[in-house]
C-alpha angles and dihedrals in degrees: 000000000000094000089052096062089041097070091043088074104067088051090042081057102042086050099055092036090065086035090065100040086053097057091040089060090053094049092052103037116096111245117269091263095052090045095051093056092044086053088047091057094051097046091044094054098042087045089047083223127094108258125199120211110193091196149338127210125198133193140175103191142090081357138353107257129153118187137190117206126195102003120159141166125254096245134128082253114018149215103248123195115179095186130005107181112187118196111200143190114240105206114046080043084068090050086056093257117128105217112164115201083205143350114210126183125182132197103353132180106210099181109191098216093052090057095072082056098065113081130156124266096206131042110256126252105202132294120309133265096249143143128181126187091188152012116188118175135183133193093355104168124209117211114202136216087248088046089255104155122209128178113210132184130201157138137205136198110213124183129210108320089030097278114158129234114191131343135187118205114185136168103232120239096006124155121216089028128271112192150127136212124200122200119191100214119216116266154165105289091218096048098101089209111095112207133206149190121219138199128180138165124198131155099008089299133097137236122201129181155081145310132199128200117191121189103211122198110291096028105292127151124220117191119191120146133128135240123197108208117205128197091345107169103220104205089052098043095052088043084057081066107036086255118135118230129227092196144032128211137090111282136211125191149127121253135201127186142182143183154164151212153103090280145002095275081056093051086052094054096040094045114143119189134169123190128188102206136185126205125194120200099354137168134213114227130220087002123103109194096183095047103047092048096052093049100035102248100309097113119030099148114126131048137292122212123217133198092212131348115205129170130097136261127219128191133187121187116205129178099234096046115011133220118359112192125204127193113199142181075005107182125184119181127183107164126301085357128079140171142190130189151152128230136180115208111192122170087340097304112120132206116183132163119186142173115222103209111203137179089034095324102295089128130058111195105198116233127184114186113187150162139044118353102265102018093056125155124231119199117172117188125241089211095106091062086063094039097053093049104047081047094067091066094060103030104025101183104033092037089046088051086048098052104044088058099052085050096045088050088045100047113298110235091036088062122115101252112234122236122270108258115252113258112266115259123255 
């Protein structure tokens, strides 16, 4: 019986020692209001922009947790965070390391623009002692440089110097799937390239690859890595992110990206990717290529269907502009008609030439679509008229074939006739 008790008292002691920690710190915390405007200093002098925290909430028991609800940024639009839980490790807290169990946020409004606005108020001295298990994140919304808003999910497990281990990305109720799964491999400890497997699913098709992270000298981050993308259905994959779709098919491809900058929100806006992509069958929507050639240009509404669609897309992402998107070596064929282009989309504005090559290819009829997405202009050159005509001089079959197409494409009787062919010589 007296052992018993005996070990009762080193339990009894270690009770009412955190006991009376705990009742210590609350004597000598500040109260919640007091600590939120003191947050909100600090945030607002290392951001360089005034930030508001509606409240903060603190606990001991049954776990440390400290959470901010409704901060933002005073911007004209502003960073929103509706709730912001921290999870951190007493101890090495008292050792003057900052080591967080798990970092939660809830309902979140990232808007690109506002982000060139946030700056530092003082130089930097390094990077932080910091250590982090684990990030989860729910209905956090992106706003783009065009206003295009996306809601993402996610969660991450990092190990010691904030490498991360393995990470999930998904668009939430999204139907079929958009997600991404992000495999630290195993490695040398000393190799300073992290390396990485990735998984992702969008449009009813898959993406496997690989992903590297170099840390430079000085902290800098440097991200290469491909994807090969397989039966991805392109309409349904750009939907899953609010994007409209030129085109409609299942595509296949190979990506490879590459990016820089001083931490992981830098990578995404300097993102640079460039995809070689094949098509087949495919169908341009809200286009109609047969009808805007035969009337010039006037009238392009409908849709245009295509046996097989090749070229390659390369995007750049950039914080002062956004995402610029260029089309290149860009073929379309449908039969006897192909075409190939080139086009640049930047914050929804398009600029596209074409040559629309016809009988097998001998004629190029020169298109040029441009302006804002869903107002475009559509020119289409008469050149070809004259063309096919002086052609038939030089060459007589081939420019007689020739001619009588492209009238027959541009209203038949309406057409220039071409000249008779010279008689063949004895």
């Amino acid at each position: 019986m007296r052992a018993r008790k005996t070990r009762k008292i080193p339990l009894m002691a270690a009770a009412a020692v955190l006991a009376a920690a705990a009742l210590a710190l609350w004597w000598w915390l500040p109260s919640e209001a007091a600590l939120a405007q003191r947050v909100a200093a600090q945030a607002s002098t290392a951001l360089g922009v005034q930030v508001r925290v509606g409240a903060l909430h603190w606990q001991l028991l049954p776990r440390p947790q400290v959470s901010l609800h409704d901060v933002a940024t005073a911007q004209e639009q502003p960073i929103e965070l509706r709730r912001l839980v921290i999870e951190p490790r007493l101890l090495p807290l008292l050792r003057g390391h900052v080591a967080l169990d798990r970092v939660v946020l809830d309902g979140a409004r990232v808007v690109q623009q506002s982000l060139r606005g946030l700056g530092g108020g003082q130089p930097k001295s390094g990077a932080p002692d910091l250590d982090v298990a684990r990030v989860e994140f729910n209905d956090v919304t992106w706003v783009s440089h065009s206003g295009v808003a996306v809601a993402y999910s996610g969660e991450a497990d990092i190990g010691a110097g904030l490498r991360l281990h393995e990470a999930r990305l998904w668009r939430p109720d999204q139907q079929p799937p958009a997600d991404l799964h992000i495999l630290r491999e195993t490695a040398d400890a000393q190799d300073p390239t992290q390396r990485f497997s990735l998984q992702a699913r969008v449009g009813g098709g898959t993406a496997e690859g690989q992903a590297r992270v170099l840390v430079q000298p000085g902290g800098r981050l440097r991200l290469e890595g491909e994807l090969s993308p397989r039966k991805v259905e392109v309409q349904a994959a750009l939907n899953s992110f609010h994007r409209d779709s030129p085109v409609a098919g299942r595509a296949d491809g190979e990506t490879r990206f590459a990016a820089e900058g001083d931490n992981p929100l830098a990578l995404a806006q300097t993102l640079h990717t460039e995809t070689r992509f094949t098509i087949q069958p495919a169908t341009v929507l809200r286009f109609d290529l047969d009808r805007a050639i035969e009337t010039l240009g006037r009238e392009h509404a409908g849709q245009t269907r295509l046996d097989r669609l090749t070229g390659s897309v390369q995007t750049q992402n950039t914080p002062a502009q956004g995402m610029a998107i260029r089309f290149l070596h860009i073929k379309a064929e449908a039969g006897r008609l192909s075409a190939s282009g080139s086009a640049l989309l930047q914050r929804r504005q398009l600029q596209a030439t074409a040559a629309i090559d016809i009988v097998d290819g001998l004629v190029g009829v020169p298109m040029r679509i441009e302006g804002p997405l869903g107002q475009l202009k559509v020119t289409v050159s008469k050149a070809p008229l004259v063309g096919a005509v002086a052609g038939t001089a030089v060459l007589p079959g081939v420019g007689t074939a020739i001619g009588a197409a492209i009238g027959r494409l541009f209203g038949g009787d309406d057409a220039p006739t071409p000249p008779p062919a010279p008689a063949p010589r004895r």
